[in-house]
PLY file of the C-alpha trace (Angstrom):
ply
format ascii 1.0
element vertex 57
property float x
property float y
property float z
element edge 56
property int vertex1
property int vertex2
end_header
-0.30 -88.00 -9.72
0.49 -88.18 -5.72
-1.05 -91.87 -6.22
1.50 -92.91 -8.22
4.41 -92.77 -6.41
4.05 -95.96 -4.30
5.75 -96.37 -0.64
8.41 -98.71 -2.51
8.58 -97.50 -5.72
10.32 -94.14 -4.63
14.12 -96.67 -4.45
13.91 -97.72 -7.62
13.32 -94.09 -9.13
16.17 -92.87 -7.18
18.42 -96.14 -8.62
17.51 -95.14 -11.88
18.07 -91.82 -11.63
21.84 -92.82 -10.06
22.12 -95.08 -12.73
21.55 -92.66 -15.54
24.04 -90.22 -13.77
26.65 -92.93 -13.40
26.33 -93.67 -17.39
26.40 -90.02 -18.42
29.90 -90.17 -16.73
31.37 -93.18 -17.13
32.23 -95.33 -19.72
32.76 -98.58 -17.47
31.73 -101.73 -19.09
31.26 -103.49 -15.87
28.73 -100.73 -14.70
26.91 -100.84 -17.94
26.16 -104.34 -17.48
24.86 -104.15 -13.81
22.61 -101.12 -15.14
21.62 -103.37 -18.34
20.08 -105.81 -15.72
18.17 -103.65 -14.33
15.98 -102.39 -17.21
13.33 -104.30 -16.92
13.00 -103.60 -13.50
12.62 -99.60 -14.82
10.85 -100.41 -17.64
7.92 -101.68 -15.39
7.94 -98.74 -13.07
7.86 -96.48 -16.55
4.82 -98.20 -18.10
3.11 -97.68 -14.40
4.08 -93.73 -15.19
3.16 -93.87 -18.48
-0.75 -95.51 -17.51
-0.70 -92.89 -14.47
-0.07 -89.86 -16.98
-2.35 -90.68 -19.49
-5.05 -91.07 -17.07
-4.37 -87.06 -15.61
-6.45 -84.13 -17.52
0 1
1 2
2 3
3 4
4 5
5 6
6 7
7 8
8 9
9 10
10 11
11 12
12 13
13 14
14 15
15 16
16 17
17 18
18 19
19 20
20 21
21 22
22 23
23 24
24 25
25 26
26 27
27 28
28 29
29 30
30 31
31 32
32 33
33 34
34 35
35 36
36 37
37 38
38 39
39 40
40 41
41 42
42 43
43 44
44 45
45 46
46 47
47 48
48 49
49 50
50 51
51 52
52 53
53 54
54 55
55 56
């Protein structure tokens, strides 16, 4: 799995991570939205998981 995590790919897990912290404590619309624009961004970097993980033994 140390393949997986690409040089650039480590941001966007920490963004999502901070993004699903912010929206387990918040209930700002604005901040939903800017997260909401992001998910296909972390969708892509969870299929890329996904592939990676069912690839491991």
């Amino acid at each position: 799995m140390s393949n997986f995590l690409r040089l650039h790919s480590h941001k966007i897990w920490l963004d999502m991570l901070s993004a699903r912290n912010r929206m387990s404590h918040t209930y700002n619309a604005t901040e939903a939205l800017m997260v909401y624009d992001r998910l296909q961004e972390y969708r892509q970097e969870m299929e890329i998981l996904l592939a990676v993980l069912k690839t491991q033994d």
